[in-house]
PyMOL CGO cylinders between C-alpha atoms (Angstrom):
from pymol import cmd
from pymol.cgo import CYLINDER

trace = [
    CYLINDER, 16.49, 5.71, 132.02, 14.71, 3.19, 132.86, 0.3, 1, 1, 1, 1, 1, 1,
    CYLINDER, 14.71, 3.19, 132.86, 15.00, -0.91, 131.52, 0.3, 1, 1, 1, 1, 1, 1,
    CYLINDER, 15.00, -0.91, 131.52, 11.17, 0.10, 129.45, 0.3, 1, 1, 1, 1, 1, 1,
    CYLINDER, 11.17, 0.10, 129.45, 13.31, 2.83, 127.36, 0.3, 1, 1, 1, 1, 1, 1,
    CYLINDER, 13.31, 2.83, 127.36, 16.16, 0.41, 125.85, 0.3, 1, 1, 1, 1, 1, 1,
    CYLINDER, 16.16, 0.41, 125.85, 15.43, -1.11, 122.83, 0.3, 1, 1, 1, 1, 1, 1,
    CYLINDER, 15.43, -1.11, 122.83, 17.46, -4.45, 121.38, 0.3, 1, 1, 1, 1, 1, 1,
    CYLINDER, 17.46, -4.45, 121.38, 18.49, -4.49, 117.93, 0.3, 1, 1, 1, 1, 1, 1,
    CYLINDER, 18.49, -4.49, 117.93, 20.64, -6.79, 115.48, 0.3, 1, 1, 1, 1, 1, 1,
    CYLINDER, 20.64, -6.79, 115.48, 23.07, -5.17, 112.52, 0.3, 1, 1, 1, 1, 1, 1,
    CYLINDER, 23.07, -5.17, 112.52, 25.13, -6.41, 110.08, 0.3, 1, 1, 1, 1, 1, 1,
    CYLINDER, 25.13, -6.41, 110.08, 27.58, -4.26, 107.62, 0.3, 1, 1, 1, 1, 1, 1,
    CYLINDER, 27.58, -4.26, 107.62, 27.57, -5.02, 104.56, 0.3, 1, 1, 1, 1, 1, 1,
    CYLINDER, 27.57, -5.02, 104.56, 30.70, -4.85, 102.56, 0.3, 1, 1, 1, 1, 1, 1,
    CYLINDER, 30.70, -4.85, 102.56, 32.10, -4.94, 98.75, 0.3, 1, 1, 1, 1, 1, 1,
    CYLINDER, 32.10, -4.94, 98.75, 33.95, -7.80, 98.20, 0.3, 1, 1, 1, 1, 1, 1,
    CYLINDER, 33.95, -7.80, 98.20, 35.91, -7.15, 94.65, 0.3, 1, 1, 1, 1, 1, 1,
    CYLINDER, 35.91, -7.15, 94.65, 38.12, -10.48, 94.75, 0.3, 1, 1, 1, 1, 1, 1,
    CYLINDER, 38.12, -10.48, 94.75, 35.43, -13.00, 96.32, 0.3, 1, 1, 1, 1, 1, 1,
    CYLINDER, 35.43, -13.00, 96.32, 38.24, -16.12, 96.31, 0.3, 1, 1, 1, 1, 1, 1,
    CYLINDER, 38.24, -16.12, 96.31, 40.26, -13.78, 98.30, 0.3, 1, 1, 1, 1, 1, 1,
    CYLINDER, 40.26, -13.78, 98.30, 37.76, -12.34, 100.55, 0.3, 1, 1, 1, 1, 1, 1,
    CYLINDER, 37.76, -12.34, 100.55, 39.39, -8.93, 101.52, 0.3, 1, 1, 1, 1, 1, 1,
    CYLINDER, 39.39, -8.93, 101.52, 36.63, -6.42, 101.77, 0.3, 1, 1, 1, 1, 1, 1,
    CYLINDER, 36.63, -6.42, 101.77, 35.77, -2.86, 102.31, 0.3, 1, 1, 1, 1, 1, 1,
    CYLINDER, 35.77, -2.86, 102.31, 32.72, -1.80, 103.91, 0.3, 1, 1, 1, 1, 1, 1,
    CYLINDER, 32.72, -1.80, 103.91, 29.76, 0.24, 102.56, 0.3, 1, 1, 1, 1, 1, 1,
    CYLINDER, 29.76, 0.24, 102.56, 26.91, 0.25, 104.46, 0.3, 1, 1, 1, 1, 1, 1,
    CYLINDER, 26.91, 0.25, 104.46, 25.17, -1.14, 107.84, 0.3, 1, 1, 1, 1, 1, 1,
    CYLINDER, 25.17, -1.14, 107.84, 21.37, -2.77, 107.87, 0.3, 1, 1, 1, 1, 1, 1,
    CYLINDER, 21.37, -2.77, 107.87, 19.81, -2.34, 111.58, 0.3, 1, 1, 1, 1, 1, 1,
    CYLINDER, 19.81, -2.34, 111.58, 16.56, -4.41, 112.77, 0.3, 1, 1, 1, 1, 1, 1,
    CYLINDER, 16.56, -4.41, 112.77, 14.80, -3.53, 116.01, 0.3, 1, 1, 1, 1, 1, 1,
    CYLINDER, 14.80, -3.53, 116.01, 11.93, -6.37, 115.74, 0.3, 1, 1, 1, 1, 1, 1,
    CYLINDER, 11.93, -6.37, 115.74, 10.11, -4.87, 118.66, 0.3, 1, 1, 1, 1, 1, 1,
    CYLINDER, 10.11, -4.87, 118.66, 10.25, -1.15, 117.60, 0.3, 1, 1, 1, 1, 1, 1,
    CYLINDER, 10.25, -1.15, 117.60, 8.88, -2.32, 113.92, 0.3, 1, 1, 1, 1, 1, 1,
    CYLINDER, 8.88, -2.32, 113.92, 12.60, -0.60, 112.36, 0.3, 1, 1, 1, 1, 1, 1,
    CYLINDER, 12.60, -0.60, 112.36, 14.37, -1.66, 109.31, 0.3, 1, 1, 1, 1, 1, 1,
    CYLINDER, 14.37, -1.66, 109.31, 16.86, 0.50, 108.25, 0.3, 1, 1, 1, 1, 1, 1,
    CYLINDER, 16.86, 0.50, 108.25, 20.06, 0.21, 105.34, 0.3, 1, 1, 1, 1, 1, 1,
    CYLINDER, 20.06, 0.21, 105.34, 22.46, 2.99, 104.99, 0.3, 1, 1, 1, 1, 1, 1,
    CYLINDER, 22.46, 2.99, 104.99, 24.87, 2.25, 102.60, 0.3, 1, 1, 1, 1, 1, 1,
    CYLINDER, 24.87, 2.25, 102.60, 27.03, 4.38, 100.64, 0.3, 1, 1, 1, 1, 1, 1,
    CYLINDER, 27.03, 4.38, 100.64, 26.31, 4.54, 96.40, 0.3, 1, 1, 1, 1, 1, 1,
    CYLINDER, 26.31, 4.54, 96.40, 28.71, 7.48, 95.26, 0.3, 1, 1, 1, 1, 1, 1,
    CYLINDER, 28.71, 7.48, 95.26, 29.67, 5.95, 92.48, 0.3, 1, 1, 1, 1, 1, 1,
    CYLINDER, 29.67, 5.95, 92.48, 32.96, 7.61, 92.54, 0.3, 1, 1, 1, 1, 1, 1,
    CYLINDER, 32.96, 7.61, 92.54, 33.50, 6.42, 96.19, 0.3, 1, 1, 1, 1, 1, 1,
    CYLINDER, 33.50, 6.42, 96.19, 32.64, 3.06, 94.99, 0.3, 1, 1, 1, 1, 1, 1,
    CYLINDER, 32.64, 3.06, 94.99, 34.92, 3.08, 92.11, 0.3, 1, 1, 1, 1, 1, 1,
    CYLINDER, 34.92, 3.08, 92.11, 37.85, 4.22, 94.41, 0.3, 1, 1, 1, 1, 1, 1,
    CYLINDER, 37.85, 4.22, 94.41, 36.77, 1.24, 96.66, 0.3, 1, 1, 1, 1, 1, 1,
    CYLINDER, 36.77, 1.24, 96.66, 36.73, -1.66, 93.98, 0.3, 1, 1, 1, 1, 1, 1,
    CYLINDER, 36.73, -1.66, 93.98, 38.62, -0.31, 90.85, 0.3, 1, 1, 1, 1, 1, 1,
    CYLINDER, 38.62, -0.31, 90.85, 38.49, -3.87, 89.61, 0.3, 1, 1, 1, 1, 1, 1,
    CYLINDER, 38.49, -3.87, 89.61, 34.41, -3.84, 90.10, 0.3, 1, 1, 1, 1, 1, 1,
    CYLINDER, 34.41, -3.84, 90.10, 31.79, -2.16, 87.78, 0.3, 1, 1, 1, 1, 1, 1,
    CYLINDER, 31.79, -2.16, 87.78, 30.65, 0.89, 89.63, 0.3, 1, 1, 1, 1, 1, 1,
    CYLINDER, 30.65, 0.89, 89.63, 27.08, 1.66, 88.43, 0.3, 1, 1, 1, 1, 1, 1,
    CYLINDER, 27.08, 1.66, 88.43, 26.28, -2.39, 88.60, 0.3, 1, 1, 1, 1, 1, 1,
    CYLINDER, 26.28, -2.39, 88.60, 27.74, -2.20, 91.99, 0.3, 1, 1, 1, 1, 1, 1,
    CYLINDER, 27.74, -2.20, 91.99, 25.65, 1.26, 92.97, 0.3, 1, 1, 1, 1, 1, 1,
    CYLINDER, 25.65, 1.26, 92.97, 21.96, -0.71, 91.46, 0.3, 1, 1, 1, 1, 1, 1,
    CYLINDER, 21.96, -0.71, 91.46, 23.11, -3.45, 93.31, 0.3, 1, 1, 1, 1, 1, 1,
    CYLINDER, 23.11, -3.45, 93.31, 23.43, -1.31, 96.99, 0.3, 1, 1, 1, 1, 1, 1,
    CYLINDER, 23.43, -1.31, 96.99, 20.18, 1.16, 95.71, 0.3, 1, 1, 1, 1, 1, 1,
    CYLINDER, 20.18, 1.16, 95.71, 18.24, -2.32, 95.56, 0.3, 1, 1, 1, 1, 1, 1,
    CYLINDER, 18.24, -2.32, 95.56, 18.85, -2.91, 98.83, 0.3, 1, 1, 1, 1, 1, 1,
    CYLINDER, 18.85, -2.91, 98.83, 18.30, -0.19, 100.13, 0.3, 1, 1, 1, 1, 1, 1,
    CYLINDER, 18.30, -0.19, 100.13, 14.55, -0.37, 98.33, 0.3, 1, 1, 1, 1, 1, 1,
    CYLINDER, 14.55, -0.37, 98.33, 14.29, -4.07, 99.87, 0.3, 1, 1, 1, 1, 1, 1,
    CYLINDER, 14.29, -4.07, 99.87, 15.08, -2.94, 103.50, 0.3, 1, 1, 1, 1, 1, 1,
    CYLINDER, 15.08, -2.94, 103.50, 13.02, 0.10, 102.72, 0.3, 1, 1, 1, 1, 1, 1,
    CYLINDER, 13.02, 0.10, 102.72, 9.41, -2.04, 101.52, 0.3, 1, 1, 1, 1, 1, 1,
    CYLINDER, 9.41, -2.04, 101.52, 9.82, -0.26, 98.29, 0.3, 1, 1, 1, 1, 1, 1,
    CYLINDER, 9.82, -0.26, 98.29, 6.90, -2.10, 95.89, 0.3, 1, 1, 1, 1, 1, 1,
    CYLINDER, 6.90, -2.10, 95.89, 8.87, -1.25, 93.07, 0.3, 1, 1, 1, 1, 1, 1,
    CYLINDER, 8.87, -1.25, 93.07, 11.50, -3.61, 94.64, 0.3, 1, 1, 1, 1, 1, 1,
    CYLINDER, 11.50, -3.61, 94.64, 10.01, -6.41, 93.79, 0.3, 1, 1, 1, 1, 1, 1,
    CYLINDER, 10.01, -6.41, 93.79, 8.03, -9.41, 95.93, 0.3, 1, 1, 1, 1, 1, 1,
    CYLINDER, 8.03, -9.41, 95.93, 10.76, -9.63, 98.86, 0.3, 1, 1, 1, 1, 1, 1,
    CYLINDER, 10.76, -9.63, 98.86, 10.13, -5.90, 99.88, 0.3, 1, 1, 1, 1, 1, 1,
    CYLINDER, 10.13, -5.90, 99.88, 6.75, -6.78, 100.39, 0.3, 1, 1, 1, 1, 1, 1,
    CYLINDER, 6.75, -6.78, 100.39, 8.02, -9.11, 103.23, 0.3, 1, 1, 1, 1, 1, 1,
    CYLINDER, 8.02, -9.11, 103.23, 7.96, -8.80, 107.10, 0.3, 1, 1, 1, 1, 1, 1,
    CYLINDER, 7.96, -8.80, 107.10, 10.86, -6.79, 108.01, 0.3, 1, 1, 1, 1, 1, 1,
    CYLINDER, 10.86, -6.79, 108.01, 12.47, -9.67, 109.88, 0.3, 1, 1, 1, 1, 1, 1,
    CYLINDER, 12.47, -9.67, 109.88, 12.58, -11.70, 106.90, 0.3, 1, 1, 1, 1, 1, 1,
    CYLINDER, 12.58, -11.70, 106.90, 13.90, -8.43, 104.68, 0.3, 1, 1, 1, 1, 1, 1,
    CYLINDER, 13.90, -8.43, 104.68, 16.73, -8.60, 107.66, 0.3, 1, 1, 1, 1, 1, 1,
    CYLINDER, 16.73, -8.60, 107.66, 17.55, -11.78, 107.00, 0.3, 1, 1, 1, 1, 1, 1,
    CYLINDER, 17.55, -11.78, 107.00, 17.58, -12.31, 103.38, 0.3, 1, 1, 1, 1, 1, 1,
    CYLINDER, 17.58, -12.31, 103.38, 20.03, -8.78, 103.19, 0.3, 1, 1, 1, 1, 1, 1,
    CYLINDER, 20.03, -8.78, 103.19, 22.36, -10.19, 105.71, 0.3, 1, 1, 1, 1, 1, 1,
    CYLINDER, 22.36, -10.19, 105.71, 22.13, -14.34, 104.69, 0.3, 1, 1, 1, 1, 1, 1,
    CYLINDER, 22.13, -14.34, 104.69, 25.77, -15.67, 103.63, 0.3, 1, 1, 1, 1, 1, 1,
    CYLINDER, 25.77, -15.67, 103.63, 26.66, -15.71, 99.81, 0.3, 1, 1, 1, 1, 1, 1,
    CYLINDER, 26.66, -15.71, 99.81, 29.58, -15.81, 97.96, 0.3, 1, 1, 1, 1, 1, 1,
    CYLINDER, 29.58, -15.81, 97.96, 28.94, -12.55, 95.74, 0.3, 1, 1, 1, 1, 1, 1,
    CYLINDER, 28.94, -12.55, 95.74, 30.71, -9.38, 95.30, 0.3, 1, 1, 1, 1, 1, 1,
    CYLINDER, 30.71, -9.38, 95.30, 27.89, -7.67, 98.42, 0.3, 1, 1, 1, 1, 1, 1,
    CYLINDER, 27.89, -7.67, 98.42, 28.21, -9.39, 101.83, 0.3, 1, 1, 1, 1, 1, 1,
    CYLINDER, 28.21, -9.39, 101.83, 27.30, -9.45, 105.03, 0.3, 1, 1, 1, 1, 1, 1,
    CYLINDER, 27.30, -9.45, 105.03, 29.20, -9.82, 108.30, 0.3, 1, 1, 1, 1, 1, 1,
    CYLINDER, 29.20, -9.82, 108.30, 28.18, -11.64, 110.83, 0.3, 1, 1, 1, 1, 1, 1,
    CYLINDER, 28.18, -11.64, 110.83, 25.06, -10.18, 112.95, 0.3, 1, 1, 1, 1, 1, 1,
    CYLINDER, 25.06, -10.18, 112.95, 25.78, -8.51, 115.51, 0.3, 1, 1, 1, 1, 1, 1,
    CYLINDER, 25.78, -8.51, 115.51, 23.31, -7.28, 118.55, 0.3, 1, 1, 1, 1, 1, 1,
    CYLINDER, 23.31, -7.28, 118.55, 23.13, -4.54, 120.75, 0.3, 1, 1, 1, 1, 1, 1,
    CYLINDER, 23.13, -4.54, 120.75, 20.88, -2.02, 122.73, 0.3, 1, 1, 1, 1, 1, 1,
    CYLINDER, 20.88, -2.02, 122.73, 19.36, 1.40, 122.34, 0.3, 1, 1, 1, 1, 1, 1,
    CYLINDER, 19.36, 1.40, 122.34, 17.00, 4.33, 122.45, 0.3, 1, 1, 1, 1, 1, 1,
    CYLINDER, 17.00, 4.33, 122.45, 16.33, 5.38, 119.20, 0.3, 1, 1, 1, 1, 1, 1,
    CYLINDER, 16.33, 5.38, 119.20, 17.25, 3.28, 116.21, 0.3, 1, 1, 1, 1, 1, 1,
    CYLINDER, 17.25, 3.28, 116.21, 17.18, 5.18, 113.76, 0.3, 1, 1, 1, 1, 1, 1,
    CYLINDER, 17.18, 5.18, 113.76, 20.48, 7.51, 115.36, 0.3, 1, 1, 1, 1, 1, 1,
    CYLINDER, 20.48, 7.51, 115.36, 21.90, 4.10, 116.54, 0.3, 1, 1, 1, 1, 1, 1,
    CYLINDER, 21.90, 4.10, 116.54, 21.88, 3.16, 112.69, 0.3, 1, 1, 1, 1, 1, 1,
    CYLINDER, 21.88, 3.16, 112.69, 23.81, 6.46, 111.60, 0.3, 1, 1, 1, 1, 1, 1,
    CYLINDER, 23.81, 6.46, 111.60, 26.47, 6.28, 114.63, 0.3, 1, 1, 1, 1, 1, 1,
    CYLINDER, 26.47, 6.28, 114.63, 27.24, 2.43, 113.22, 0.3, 1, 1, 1, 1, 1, 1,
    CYLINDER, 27.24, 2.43, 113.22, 27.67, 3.47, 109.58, 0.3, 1, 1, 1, 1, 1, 1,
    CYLINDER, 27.67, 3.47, 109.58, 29.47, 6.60, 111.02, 0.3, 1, 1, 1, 1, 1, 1,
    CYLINDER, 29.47, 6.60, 111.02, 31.74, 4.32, 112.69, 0.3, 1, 1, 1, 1, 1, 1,
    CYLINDER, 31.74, 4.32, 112.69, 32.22, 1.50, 110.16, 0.3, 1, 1, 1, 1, 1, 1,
    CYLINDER, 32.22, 1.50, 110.16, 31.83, 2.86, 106.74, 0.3, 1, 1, 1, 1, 1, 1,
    CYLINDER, 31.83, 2.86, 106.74, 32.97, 6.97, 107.60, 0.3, 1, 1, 1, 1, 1, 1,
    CYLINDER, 32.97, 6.97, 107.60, 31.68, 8.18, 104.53, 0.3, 1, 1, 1, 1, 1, 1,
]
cmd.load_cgo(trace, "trace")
């Protein structure tokens, strides 16, 4: 493999965060950017059940439009409103800014790879496990 086949990428999880003043969170989904491949991708998780189990104290179907909307924004869904009709990079970056909100994102985190879209899977595989 050579150094022309790796492709760098930034991700974030995001994560439900039922009691924001105490900031213990669970996560639900993971938003991947590879600028230079043109890839923006959100999984996140919107079984309502699941997200009931998650944050019992939370309203579930706000909480699931909440996560489907940003999946539409990351997606340049129209119907999402003015902000999905943004680059990706700035899509990435408005779903992963700081707030103080019941849906965060961690930090950003970077890494390397040859297909994004799989790399985006094994992450929410690995951090959500839904």
């Amino acid at each position: 493999m050579s150094a022309n086949d790796w492709i760098s990428y930034d991700f974030a999880v995001l994560r439900v965060v039922p009691h924001v003043h105490l900031g213990a969170f669970t996560p639900v989904g993971v938003v991947l950017h590879a600028r230079t491949a043109g890839f923006l991708g959100l999984r996140v998780l919107t079984d309502r059940d699941a997200l009931r189990t998650i944050a019992p104290n939370v309203d579930a179907e706000l909480l699931e439009r909440y996560l489907r909307s940003c999946k539409a924004i990351a997606e340049g869904d129209p119907g999402a409103g003015p902000l999905a009709l943004a680059p990706s990079s700035e899509r990435f970056h408005w779903l992963t800014a700081p707030r103080s909100d019941v849906i965060q994102s961690s930090p950003i985190h970077s890494g390397l790879t040859t297909d994004p879209e799989r790399e985006l899977g094994e992450l929410y595989g690995k951090y959500v496990g839904r």
